[in-house]
Z-matrix of the N, CA and C atoms (Angstrom, degrees):
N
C 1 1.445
C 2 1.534 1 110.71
N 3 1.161 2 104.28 1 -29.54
C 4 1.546 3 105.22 2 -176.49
C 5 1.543 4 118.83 3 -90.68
N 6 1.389 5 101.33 4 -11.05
C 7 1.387 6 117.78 5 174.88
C 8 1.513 7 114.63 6 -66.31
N 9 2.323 8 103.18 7 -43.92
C 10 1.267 9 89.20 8 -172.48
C 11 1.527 10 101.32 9 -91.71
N 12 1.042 11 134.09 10 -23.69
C 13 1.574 12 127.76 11 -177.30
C 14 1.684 13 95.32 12 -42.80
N 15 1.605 14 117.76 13 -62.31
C 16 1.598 15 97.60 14 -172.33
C 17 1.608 16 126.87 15 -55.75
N 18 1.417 17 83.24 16 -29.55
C 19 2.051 18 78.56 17 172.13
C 20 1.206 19 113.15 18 -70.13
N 21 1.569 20 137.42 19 -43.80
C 22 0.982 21 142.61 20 169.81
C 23 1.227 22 135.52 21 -48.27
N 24 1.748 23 110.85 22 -34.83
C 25 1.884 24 124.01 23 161.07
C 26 1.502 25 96.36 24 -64.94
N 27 1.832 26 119.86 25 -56.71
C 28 1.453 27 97.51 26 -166.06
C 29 1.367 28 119.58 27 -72.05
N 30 1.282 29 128.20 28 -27.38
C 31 1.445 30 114.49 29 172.27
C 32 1.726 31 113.12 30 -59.50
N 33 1.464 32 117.45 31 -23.04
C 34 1.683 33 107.58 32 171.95
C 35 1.422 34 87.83 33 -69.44
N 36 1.435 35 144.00 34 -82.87
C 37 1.016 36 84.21 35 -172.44
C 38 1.446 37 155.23 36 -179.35
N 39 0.902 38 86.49 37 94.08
C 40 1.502 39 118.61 38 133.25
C 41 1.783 40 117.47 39 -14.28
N 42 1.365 41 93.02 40 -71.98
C 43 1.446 42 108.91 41 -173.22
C 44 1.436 43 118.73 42 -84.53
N 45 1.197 44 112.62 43 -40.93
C 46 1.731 45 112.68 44 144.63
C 47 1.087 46 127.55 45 -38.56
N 48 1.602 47 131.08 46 -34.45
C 49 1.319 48 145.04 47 176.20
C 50 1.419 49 105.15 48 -76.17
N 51 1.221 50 139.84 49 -44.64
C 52 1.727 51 162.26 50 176.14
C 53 1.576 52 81.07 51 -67.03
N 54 1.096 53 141.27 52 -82.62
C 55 1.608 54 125.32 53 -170.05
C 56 1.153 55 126.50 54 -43.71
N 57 1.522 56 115.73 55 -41.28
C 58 1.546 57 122.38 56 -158.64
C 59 1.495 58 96.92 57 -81.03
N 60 1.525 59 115.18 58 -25.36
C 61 1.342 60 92.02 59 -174.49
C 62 1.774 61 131.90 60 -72.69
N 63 1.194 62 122.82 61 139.16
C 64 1.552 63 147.12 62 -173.74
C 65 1.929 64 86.08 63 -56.20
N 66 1.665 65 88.86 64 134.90
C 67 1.289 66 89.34 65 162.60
C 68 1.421 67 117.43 66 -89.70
N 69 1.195 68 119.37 67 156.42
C 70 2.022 69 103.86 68 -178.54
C 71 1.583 70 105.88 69 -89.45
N 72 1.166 71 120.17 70 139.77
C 73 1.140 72 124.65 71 -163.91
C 74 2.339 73 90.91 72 -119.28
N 75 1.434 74 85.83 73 132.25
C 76 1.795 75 104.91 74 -159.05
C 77 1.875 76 102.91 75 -106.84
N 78 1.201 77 108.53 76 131.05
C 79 1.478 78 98.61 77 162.80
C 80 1.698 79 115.30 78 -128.28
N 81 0.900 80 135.08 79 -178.71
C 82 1.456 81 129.18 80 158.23
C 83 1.891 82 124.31 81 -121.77
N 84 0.986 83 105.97 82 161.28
C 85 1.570 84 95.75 83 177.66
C 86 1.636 85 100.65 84 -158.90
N 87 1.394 86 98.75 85 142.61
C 88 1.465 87 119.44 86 -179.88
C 89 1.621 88 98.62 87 -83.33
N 90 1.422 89 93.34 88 115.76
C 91 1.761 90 108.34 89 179.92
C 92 1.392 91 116.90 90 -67.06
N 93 1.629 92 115.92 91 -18.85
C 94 1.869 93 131.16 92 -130.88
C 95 0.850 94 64.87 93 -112.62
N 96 1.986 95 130.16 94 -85.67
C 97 1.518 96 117.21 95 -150.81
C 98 1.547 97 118.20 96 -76.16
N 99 1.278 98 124.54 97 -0.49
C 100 1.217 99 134.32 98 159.48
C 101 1.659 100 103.37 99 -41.44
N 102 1.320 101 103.07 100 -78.10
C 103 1.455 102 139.06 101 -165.83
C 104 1.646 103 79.39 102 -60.92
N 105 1.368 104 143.52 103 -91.18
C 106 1.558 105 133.72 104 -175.97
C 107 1.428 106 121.90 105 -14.71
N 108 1.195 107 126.39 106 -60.36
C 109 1.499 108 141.21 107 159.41
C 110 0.887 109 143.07 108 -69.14
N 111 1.294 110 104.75 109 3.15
C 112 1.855 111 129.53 110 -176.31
C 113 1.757 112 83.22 111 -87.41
N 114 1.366 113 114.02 112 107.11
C 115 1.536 114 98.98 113 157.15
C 116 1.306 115 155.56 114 -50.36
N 117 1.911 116 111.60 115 -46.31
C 118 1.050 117 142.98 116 172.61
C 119 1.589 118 92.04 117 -56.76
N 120 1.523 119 118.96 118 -69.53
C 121 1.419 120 107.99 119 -178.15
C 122 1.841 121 138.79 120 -26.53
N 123 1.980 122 89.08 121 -55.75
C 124 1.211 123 95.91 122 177.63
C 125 1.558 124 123.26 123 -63.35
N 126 1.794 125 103.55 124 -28.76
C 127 1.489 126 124.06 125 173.31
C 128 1.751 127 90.29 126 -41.38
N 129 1.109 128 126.96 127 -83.75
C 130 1.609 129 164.66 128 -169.00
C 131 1.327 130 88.22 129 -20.14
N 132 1.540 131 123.06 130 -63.04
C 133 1.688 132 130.23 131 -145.87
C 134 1.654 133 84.90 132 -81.30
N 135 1.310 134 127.06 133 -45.77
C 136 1.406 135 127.55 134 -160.46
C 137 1.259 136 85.00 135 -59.11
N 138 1.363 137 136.48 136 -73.79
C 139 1.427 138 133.12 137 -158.30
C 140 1.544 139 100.15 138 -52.07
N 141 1.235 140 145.54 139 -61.76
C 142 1.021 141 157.69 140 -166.78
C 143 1.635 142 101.54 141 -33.76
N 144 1.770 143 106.23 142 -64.02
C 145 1.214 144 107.57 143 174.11
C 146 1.584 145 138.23 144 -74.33
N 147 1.582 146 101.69 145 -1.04
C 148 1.343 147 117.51 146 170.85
C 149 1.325 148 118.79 147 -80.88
N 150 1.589 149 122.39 148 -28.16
C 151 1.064 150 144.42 149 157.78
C 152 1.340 151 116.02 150 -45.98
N 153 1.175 152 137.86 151 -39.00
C 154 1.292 153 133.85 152 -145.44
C 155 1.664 154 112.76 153 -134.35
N 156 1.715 155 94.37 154 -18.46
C 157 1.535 156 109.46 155 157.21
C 158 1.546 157 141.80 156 -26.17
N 159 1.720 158 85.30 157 -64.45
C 160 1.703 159 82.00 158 166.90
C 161 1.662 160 135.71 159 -81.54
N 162 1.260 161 100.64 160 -12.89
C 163 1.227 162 122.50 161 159.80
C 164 1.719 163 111.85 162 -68.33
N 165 1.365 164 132.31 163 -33.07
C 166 1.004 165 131.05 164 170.82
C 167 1.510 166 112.32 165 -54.93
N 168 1.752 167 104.57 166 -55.53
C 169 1.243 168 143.95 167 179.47
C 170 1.355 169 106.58 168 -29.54
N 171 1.732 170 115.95 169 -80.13
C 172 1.436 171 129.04 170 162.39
C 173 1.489 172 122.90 171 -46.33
N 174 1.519 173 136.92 172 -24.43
C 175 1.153 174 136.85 173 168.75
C 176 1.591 175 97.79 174 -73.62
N 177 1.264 176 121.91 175 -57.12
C 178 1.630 177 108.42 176 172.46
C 179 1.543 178 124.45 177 -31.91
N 180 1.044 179 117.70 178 -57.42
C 181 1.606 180 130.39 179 -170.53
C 182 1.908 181 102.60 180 -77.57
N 183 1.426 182 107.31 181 -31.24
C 184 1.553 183 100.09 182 164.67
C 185 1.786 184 105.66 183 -72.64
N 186 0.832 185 134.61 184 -64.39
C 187 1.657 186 123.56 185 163.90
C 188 1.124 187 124.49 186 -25.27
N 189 1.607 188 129.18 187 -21.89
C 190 1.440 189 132.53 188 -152.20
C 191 1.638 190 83.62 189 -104.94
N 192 1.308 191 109.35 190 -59.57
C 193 1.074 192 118.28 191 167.74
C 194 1.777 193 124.16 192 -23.87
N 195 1.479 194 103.09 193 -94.58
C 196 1.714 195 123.80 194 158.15
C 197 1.869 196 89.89 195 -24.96
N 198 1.013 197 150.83 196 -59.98
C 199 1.244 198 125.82 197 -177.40
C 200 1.577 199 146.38 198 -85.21
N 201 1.814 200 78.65 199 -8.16
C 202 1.531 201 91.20 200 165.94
C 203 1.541 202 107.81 201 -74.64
N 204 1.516 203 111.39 202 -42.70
C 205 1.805 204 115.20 203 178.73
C 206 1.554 205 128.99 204 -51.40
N 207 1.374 206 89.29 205 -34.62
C 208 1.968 207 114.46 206 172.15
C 209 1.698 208 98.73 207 -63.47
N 210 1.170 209 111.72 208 -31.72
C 211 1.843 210 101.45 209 -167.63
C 212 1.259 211 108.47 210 -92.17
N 213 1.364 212 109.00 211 -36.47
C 214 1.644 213 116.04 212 165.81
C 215 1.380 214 120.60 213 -68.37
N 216 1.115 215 131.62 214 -24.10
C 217 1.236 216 138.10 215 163.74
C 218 1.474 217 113.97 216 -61.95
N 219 1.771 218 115.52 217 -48.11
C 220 1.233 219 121.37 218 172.62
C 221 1.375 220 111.35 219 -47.60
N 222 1.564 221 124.35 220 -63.92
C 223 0.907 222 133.90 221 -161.13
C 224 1.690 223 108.24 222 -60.58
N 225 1.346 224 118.07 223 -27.91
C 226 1.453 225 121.12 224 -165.83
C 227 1.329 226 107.31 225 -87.41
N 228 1.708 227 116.33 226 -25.42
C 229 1.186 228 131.37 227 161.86
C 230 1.339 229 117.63 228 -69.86
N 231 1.716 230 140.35 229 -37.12
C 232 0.823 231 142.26 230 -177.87
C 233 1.670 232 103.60 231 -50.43
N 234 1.953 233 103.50 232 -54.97
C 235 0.940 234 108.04 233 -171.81
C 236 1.424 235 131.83 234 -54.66
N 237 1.715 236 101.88 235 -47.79
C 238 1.294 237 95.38 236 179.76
C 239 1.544 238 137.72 237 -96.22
N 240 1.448 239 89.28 238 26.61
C 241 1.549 240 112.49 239 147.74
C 242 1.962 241 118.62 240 -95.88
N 243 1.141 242 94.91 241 5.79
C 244 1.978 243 77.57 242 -178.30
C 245 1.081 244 91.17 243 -89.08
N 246 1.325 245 114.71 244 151.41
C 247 1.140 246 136.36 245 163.09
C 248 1.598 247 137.20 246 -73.25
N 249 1.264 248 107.72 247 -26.12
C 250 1.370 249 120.32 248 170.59
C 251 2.044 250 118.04 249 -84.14
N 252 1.425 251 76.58 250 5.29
C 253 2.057 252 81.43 251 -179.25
C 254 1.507 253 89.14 252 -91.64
N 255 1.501 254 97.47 253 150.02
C 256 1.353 255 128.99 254 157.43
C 257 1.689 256 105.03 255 -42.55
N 258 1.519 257 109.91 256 153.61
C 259 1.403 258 123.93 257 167.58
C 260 1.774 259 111.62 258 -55.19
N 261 1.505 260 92.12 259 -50.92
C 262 1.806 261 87.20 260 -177.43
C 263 1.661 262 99.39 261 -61.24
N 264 1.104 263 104.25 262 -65.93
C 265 1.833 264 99.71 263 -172.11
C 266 1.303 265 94.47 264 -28.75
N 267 1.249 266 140.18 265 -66.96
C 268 1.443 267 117.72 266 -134.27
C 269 1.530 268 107.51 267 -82.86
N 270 1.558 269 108.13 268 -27.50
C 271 1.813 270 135.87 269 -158.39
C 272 2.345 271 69.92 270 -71.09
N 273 1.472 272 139.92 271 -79.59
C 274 0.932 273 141.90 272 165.86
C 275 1.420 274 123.77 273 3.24
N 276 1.423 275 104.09 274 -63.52
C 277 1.446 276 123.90 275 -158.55
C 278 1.557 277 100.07 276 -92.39
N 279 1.024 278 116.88 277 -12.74
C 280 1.666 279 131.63 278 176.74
C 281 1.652 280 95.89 279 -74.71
N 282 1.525 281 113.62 280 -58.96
C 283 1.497 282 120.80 281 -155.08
C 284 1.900 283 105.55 282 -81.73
N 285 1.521 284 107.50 283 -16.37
C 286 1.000 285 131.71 284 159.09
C 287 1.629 286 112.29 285 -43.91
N 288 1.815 287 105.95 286 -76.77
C 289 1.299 288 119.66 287 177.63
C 290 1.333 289 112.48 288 -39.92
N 291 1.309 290 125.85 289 -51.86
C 292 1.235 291 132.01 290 -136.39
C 293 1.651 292 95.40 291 -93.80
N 294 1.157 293 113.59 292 -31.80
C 295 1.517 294 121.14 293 174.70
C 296 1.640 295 107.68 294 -74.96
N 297 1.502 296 122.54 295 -33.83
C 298 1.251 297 108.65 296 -173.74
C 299 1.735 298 105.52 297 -72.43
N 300 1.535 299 102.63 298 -43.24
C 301 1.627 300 102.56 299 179.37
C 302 1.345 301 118.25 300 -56.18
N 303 1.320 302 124.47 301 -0.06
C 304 1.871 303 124.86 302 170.56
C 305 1.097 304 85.52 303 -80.22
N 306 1.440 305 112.94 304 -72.67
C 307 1.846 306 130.27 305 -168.68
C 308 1.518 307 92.41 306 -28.12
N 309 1.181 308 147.31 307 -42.38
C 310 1.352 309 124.35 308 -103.33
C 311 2.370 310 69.10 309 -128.87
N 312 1.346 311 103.82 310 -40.74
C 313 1.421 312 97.58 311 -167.35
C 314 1.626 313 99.18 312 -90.62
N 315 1.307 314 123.43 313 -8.25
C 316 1.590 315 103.15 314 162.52
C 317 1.582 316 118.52 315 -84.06
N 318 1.432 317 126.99 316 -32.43
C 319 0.849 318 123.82 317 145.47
C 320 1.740 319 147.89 318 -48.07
N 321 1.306 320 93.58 319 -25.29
C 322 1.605 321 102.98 320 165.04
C 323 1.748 322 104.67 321 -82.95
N 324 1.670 323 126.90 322 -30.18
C 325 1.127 324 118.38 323 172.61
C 326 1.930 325 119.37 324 -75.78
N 327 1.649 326 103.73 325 -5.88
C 328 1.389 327 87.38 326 168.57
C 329 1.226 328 106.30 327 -99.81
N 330 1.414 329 144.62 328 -29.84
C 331 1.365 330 129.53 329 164.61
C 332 1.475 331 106.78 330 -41.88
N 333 1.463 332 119.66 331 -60.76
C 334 1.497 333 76.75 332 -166.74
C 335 1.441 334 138.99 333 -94.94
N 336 1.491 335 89.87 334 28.28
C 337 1.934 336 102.61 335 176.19
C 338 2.093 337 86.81 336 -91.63
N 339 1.126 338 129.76 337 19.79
C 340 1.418 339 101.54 338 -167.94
C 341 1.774 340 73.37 339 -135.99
N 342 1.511 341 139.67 340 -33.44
C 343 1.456 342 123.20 341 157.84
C 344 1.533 343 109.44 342 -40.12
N 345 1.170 344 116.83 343 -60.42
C 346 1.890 345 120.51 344 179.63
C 347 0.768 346 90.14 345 -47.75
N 348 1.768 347 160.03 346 -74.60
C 349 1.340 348 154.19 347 -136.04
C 350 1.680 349 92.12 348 -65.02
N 351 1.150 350 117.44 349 -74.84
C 352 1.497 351 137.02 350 -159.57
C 353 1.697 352 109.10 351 -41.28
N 354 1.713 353 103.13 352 -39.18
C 355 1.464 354 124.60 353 168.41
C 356 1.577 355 116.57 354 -69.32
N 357 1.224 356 125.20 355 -15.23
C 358 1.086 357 129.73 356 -159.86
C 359 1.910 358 110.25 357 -110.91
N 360 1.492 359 83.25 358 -44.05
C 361 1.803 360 100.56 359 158.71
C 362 1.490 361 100.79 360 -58.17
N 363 1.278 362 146.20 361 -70.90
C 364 1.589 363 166.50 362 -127.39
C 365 1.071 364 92.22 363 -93.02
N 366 1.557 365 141.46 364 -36.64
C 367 1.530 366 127.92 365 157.03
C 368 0.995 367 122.12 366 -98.94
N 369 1.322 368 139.49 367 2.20
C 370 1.603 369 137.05 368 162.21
C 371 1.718 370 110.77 369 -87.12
N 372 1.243 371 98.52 370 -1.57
C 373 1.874 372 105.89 371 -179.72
C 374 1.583 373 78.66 372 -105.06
N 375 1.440 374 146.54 373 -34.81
C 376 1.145 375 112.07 374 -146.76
C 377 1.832 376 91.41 375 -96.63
N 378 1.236 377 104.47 376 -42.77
C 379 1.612 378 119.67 377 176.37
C 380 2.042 379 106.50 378 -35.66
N 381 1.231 380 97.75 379 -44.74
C 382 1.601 381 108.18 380 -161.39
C 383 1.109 382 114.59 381 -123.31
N 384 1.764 383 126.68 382 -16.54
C 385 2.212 384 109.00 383 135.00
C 386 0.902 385 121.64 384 -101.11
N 387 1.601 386 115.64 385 -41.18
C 388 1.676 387 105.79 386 -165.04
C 389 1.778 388 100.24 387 -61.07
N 390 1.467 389 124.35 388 -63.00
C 391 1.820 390 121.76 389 -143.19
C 392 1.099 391 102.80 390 -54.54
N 393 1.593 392 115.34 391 -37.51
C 394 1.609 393 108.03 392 -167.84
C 395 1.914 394 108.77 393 -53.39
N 396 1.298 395 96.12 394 -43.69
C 397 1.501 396 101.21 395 -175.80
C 398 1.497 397 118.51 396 -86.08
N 399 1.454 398 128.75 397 -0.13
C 400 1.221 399 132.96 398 137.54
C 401 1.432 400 134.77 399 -62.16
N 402 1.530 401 102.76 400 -31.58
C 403 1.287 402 111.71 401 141.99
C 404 1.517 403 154.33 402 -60.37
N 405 1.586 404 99.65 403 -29.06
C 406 1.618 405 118.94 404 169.25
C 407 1.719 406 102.91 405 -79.83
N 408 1.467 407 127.57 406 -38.76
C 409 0.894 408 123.60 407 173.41
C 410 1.981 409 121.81 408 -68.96
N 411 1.373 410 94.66 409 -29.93
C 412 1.658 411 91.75 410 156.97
C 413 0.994 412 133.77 411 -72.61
N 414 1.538 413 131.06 412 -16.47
C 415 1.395 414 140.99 413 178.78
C 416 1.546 415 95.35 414 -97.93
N 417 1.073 416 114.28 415 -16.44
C 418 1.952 417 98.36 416 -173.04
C 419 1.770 418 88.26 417 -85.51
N 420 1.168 419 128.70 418 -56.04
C 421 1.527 420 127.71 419 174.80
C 422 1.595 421 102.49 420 -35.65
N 423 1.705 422 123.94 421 -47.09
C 424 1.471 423 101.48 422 -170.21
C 425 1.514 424 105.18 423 -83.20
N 426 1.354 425 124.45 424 -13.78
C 427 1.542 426 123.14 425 146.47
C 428 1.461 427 131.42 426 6.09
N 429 2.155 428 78.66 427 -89.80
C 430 1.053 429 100.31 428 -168.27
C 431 1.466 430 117.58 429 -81.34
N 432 1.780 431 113.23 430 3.45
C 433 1.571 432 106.33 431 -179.67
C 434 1.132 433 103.36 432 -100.92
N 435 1.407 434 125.59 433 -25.67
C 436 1.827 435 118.04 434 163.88
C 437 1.622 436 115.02 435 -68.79
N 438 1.249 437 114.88 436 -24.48
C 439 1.928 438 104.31 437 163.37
C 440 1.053 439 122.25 438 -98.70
N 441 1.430 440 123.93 439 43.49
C 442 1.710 441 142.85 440 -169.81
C 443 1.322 442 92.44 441 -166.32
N 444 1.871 443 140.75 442 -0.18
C 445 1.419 444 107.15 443 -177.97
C 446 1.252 445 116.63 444 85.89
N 447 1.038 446 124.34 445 -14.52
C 448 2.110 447 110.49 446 -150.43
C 449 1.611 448 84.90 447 -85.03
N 450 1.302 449 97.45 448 150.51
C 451 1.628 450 119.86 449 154.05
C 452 0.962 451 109.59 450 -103.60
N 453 1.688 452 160.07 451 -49.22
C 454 1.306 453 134.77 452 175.62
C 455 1.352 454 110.99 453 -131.66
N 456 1.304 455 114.39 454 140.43
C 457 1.171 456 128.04 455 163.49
C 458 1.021 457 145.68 456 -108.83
N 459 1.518 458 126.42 457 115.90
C 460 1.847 459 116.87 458 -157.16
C 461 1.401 460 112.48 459 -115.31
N 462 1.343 461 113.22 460 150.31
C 463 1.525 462 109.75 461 177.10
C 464 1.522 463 113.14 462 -59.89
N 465 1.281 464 106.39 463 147.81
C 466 1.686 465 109.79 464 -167.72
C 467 1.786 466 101.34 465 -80.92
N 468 0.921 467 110.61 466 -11.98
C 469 1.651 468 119.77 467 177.77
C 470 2.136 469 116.82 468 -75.02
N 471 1.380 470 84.87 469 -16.75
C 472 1.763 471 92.70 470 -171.42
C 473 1.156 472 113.91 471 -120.60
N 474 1.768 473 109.27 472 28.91
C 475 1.584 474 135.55 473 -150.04
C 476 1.265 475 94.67 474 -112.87
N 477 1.653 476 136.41 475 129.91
C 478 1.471 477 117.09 476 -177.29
C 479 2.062 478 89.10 477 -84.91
N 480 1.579 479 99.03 478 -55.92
C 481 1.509 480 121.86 479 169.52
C 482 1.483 481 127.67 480 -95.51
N 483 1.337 482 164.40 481 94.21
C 484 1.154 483 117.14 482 123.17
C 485 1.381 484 136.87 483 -120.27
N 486 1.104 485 119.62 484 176.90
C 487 1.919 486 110.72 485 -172.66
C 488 1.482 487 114.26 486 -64.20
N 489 1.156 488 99.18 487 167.95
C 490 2.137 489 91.03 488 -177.55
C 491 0.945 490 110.85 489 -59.61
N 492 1.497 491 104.24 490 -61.36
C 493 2.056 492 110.32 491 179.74
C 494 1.451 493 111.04 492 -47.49
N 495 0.815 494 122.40 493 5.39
C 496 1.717 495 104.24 494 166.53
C 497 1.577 496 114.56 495 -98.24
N 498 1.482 497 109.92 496 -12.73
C 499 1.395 498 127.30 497 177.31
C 500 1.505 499 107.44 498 -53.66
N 501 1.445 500 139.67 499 147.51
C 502 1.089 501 136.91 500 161.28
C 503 1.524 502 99.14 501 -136.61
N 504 0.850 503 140.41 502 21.91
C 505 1.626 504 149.97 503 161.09
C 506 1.637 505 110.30 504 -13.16
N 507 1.402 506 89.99 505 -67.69
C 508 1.777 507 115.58 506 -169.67
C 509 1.469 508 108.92 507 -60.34
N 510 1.225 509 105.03 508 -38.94
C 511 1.578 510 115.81 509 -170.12
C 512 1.186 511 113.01 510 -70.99
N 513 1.282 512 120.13 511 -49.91
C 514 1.849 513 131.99 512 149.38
C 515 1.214 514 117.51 513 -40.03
N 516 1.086 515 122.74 514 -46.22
C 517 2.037 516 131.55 515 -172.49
C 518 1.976 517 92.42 516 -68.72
N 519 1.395 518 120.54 517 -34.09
C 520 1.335 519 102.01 518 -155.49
C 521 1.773 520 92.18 519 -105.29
N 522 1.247 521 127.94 520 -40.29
C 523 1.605 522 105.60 521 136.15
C 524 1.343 523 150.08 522 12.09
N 525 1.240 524 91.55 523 -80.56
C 526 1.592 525 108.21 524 -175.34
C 527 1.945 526 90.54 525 -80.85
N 528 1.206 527 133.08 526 -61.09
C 529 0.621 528 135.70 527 -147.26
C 530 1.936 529 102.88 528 -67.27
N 531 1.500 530 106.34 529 -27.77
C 532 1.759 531 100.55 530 -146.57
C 533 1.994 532 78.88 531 -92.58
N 534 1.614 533 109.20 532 -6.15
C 535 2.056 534 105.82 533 176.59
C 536 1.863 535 96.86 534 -66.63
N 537 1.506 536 118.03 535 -37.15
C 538 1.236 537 99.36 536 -154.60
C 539 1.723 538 119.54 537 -72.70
């Protein structure tokens, strides 16, 4: 008798425990247009890319460069392979080559000390505007799921399904947006 009373208390419960539990209530949110409509953000990226512009700028004109040297090189090479040129021409067009290919590898070593620069700008803009405000935008999302209830929230991008109304996208965008 006492055997079944204990099975009988633990299956209550048991099943009391299976009732009481909270269902989790799920939303989704678009991270991208979050981040699109986040003003301060887009403010953030503009600077980011203003930063790194002229540095873009100067890597252009080192390329323009590096390809003007490649054609002159061709050409000096063309030469001092023809056959119908004089010894000096070609003995010339040799010392030519050989001078543009220094030209050609110190210049390929300052492009890419000025790519590292460009990389270095592109994460010290992202380190010191964008995260902070990837961060305000993550706390405005847990915001909006503690004044809606939600227990989890997933990016709408890693979503196979879900319905619109579970979206809170908008609610986040006007958030972030109504702090600035």
């Amino acid at each position: 008798m006492k055997k079944l009373t204990t099975v009988f208390l633990a299956s209550v419960f048991v099943a009391v425990g299976l009732f009481a539990q909270k269902t989790p209530v799920v939303a989704t949110v678009n991270v991208q247009r979050v981040l699109n409509d986040y003003t301060a953000f887009q403010a953030a990226v503009e600077k980011v890319k203003g930063s790194v512009a002229p540095v873009e700028e100067e890597m252009k004109k080192m390329q323009d460069n590096l390809q003007s040297i490649v054609a002159s090189g061709r050409e000096a090479e063309a030469m001092a392979k023809n056959p119908a040129a004089s010894d000096e021409a070609r003995e010339e067009a040799e010392a030519k080559v050989a001078e543009l290919q220094g030209q050609l590898q110190v210049e390929q070593g300052k492009l890419q000390q000025f790519r590292q620069q460009a990389q270095q700008l592109a994460q010290q803009g992202q380190q010191e505007d964008l995260a902070p405000l990837q961060e305000k935008a993550l706390a405005a999302v847990k915001t909006v799921a503690a004044d809606k209830g939600i227990d989890l929230v997933l990016p709408l991008n890693t979503v196979i399904y879900g319905d619109d109304a579970l979206e809170i996208t908008d609610s986040v965008i006007a958030v972030l947006n109504a702090a600035e």
